[in-house]
C-alpha positions in Angstrom: 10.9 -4.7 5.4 7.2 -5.5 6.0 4.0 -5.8 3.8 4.7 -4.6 0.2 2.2 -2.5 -1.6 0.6 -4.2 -4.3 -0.8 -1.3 -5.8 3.1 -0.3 -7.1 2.6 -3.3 -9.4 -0.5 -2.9 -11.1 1.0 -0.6 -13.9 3.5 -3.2 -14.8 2.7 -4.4 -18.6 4.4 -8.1 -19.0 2.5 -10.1 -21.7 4.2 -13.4 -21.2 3.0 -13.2 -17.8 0.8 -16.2 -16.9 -3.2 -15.6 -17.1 -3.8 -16.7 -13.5 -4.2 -13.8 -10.9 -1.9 -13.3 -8.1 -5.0 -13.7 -5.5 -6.2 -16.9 -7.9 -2.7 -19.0 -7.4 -2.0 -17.6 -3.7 -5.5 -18.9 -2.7 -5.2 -22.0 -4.7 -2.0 -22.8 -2.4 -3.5 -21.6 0.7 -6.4 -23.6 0.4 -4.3 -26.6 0.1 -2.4 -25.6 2.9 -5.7 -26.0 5.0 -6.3 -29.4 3.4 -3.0 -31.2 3.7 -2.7 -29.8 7.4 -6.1 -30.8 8.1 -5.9 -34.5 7.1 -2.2 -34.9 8.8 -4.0 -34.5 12.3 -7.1 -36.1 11.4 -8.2 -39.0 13.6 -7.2 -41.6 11.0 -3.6 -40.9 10.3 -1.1 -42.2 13.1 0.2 -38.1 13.6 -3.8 -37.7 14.3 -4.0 -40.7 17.1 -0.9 -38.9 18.5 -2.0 -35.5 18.9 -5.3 -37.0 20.9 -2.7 -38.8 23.2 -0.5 -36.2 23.6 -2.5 -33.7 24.8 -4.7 -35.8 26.7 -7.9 -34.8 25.3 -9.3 -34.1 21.6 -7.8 -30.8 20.6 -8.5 -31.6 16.6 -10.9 -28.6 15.7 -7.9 -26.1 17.4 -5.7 -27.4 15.0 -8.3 -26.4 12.8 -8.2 -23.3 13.9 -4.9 -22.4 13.5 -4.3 -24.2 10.6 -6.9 -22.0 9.0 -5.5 -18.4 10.9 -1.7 -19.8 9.2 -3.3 -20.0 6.1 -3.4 -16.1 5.7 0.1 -16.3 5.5 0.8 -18.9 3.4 -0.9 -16.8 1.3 1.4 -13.9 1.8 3.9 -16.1 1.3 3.0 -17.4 -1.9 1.7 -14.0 -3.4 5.9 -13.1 -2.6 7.1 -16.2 -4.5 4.8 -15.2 -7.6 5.8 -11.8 -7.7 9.9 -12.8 -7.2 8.8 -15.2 -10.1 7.7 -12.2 -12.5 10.2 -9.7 -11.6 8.7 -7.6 -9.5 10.3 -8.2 -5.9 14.3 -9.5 -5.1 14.9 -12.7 -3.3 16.0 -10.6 -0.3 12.6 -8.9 -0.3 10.6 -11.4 0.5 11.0 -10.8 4.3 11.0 -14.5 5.4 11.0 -14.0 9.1 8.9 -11.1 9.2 6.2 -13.9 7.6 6.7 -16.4 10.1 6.6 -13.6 12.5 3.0 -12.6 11.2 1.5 -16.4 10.8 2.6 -16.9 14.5 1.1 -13.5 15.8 -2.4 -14.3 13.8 -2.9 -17.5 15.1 -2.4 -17.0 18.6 -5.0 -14.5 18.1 -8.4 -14.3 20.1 -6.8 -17.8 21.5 -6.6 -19.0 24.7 -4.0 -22.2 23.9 -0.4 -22.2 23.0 0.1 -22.1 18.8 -0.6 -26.3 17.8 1.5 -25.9 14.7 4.2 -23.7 15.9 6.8 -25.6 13.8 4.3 -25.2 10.7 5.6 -21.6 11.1 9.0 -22.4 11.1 8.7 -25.0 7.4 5.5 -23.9 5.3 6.3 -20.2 5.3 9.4 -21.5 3.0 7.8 -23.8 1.4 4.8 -21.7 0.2 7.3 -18.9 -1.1 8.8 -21.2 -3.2 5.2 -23.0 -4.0 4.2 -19.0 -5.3 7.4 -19.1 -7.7 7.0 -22.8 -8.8 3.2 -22.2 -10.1 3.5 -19.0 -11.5 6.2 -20.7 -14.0 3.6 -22.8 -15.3 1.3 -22.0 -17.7 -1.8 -23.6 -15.7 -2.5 -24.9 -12.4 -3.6 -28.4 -13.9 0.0 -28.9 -15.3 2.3 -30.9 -13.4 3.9 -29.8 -10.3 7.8 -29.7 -10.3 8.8 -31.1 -6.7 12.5 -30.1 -7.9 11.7 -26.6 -8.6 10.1 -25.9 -5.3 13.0 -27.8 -3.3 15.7 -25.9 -5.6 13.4 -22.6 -4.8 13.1 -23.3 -1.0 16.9 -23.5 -1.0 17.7 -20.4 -2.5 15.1 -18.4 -0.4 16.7 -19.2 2.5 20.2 -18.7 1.4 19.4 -15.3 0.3 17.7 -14.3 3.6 18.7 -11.3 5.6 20.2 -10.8 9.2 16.8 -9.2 9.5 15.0 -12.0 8.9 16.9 -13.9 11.7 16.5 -11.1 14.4 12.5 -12.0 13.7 13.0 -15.3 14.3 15.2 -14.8 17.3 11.8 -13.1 18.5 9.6 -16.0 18.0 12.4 -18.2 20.0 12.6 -15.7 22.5 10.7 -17.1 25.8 8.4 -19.2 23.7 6.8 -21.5 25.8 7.4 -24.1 23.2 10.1 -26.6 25.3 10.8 -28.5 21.8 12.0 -24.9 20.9 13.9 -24.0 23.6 17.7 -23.7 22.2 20.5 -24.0 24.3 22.8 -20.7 24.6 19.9 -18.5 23.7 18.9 -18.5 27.0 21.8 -17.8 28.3 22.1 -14.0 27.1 19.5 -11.1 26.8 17.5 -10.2 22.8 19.6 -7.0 22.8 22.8 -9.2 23.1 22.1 -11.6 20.5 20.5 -9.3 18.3 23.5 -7.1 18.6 26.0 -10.2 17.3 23.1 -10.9 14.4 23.5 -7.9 12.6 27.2 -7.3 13.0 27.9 -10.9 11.8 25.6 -10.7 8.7 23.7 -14.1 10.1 20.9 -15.5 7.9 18.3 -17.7 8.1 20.6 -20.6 6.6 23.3 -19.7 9.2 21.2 -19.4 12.4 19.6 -22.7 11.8 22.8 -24.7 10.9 23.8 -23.0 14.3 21.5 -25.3 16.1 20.8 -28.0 13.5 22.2 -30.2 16.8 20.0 -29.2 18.7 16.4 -29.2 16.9 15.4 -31.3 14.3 13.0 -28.8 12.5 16.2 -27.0 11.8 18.3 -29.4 11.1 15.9 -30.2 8.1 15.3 -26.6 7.2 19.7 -26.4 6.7 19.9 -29.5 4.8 17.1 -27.8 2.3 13.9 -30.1 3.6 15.7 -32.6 1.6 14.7 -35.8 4.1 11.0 -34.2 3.4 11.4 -34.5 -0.4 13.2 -37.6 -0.5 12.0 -39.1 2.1 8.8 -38.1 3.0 7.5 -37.3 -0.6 8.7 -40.5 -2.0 6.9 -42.7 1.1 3.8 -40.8 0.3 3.8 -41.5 -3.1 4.7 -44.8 -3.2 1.3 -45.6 -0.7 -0.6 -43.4 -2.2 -0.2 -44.7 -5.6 -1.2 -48.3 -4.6 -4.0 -47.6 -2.3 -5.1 -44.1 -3.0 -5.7 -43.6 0.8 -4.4 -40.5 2.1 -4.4 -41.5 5.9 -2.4 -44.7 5.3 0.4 -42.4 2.6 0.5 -39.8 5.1 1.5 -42.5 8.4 3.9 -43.8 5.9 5.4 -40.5 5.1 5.6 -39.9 9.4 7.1 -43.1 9.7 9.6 -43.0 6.6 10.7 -39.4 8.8 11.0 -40.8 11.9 13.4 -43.6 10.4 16.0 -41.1 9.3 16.0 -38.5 12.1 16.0 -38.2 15.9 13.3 -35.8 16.9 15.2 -33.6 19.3 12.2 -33.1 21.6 12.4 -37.0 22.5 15.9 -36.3 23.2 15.6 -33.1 25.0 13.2 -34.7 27.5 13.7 -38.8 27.2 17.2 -39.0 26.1 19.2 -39.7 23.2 18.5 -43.1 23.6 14.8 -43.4 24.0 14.9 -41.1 20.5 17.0 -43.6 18.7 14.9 -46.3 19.8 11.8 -44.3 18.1 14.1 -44.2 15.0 14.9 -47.9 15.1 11.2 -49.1 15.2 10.4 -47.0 12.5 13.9 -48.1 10.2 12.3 -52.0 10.8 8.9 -51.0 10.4 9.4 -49.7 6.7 11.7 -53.0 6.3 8.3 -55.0 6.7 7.0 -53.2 3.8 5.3 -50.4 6.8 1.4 -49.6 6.2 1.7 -51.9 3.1 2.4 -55.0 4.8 0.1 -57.6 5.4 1.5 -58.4 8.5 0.4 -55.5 11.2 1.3 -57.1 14.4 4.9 -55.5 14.7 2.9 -52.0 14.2 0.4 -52.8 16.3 2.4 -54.4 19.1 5.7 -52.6 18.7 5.7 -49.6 17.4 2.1 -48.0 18.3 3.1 -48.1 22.1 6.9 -46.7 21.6 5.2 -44.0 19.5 2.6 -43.4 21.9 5.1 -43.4 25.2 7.7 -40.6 23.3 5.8 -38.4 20.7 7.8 -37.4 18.0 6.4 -33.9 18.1 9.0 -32.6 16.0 8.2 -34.9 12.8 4.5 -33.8 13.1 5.0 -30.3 11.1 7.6 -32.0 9.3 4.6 -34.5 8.0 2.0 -32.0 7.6 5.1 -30.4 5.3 4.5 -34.0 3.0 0.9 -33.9 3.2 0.8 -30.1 1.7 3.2 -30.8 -0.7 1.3 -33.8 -1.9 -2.1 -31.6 -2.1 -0.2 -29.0 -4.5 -0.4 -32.0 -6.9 -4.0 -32.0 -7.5 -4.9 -35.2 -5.4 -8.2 -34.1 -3.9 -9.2 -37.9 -2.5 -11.0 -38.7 0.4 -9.4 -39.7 3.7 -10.5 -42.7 4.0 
């Protein structure tokens, strides 16, 4: 496990592979990795308003930060994909935790805060794997993207993960000071122990995170193969974007199409079930009204701002800037405005 060598594949002679350089498609996802992160916690999007509130002061150029130290790995990432794609590494190769591992390590780097996009680590280390594979079937990177592809792709990735990859995982979990991470019966025996039960069971990624799909939502949507953010998310973002072309408005309606079809466990964990459903009922009526596309604000405005604003869904925040990348990967390069 570990980095592969990519010296080992320079020899290889494939003339039906695509023209485009490994470094040429890995950076062209990366970079949009740093965009559609970016403008999910800018100031104008409702995840940006929350962010300020949350933390009780402007943290929007650490997220910068770290969204640019993950992008390193979502290049990794996506140089693996490529290369599964062309036949040159196995689907169990592609040493998913280790990655996640490595993007967490680099951006708490030379930083003095707790990792911002901690759950980033968790989704776009998948979904940039399978971004690699998706684009390096294409014979440009001006042709259309193939959302199905990259879901089917995500899928498989993590059903063909190793024990391995779980054990690194296990260590990100491990004593994180994350509390939206904290999972119930972890801390209730030691690494050795649980590694121990990892390997002699055979439990992958998929497995662990059905495990305790109950008790965060980031893995309950990573188990269900990000489906809610495809069908959900994706399709809320498009549907905005396509009338207004304004990313800040498609990009709220994509966080509050998410919170409308899940619980974020971190309410729960800390509010109760109750004050989490009642984030996911404001939302469900709020898209009823037509959401940002309504002409009528005031039930925004008045009821679900302050409900938003009293229990953050901190859990659908990476799950949005998930959306916004996906949605960048399409070629969109408007303004935020």
């Amino acid at each position: 496990m570990g980095f592969f060598e990519p010296d080992r594949f320079q020899n290889r002679d494939d003339e039906s592979q695509p023209q485009e350089s490994f470094a040429t498609l890995s950076n062209w996802v990366s970079q949009n990795s740093i965009i559609g992160l970016t403008n999910t916690y800018y100031s104008e999007t409702l995840p940006g308003e929350l962010i300020d509130r949350f933390h009780k002061k402007k943290l929007f150029l650490n997220y910068v930060e770290h969204i640019v130290k993950l992008s390193s790995t979502v290049f990794e990432s996506t140089k693996r994909g490529i290369l599964y794609q062309r036949g040159y590494l196995d689907v169990d190769e592609i040493d998913l935790g280790w990655l996640s591992q490595r993007a967490n390590m680099e951006i708490q780097s030379n930083s003095n805060i707790e990792n911002l996009i901690y759950g980033e680590t968790f989704l776009l280390i998948p979904l940039a794997t399978s971004s690699g594979f998706e684009i390096s079937g294409r014979s440009s990177i001006s042709d259309d993207i193939s959302y199905k592809t990259i879901e089917s792709g995500v899928n498989e990735i993590i059903t063909n993960s190793s024990p391995e990859d779980t054990v690194y995982i296990l260590e990100l979990l491990f004593g994180t000071p994350n509390s939206a991470f904290k999972l119930k019966g972890l801390v209730e025996v030691t690494f050795p122990e649980t590694v121990e039960h990892i390997l002699d069971s055979a439990i992958n990624l998929l497995d662990f995170y059905k495990l305790f799909a109950n008790q965060n939502t980031l893995f309950k949507v990573i188990s269900e193969g990000y489906s809610k953010v495809f069908e959900n998310g994706l399709t809320n973002f498009w549907k905005v974007y396509e009338e207004t072309k304004r990313v800040s408005l498609a990009v709220t309606q994509s966080f509050i199409a998410l919170c409308s079809v899940l619980t974020d466990s971190s309410i729960e964990s800390i509010h109760g079930f109750d004050n989490a459903k009642k984030v996911q009922v404001k939302a469900k009526n709020y898209l009823k009204r037509g959401g940002v596309l309504s002409d009528d604000q005031d039930f925004f405005t008045y009821e679900l701002k302050p409900v938003f604003s009293e229990f953050v869904p901190r859990l659908i925040l990476p799950l949005t800037s998930s959306v916004s990348f996906l949605a960048y990967l399409s070629n969109i390069h408007p303004s935020t405005s």
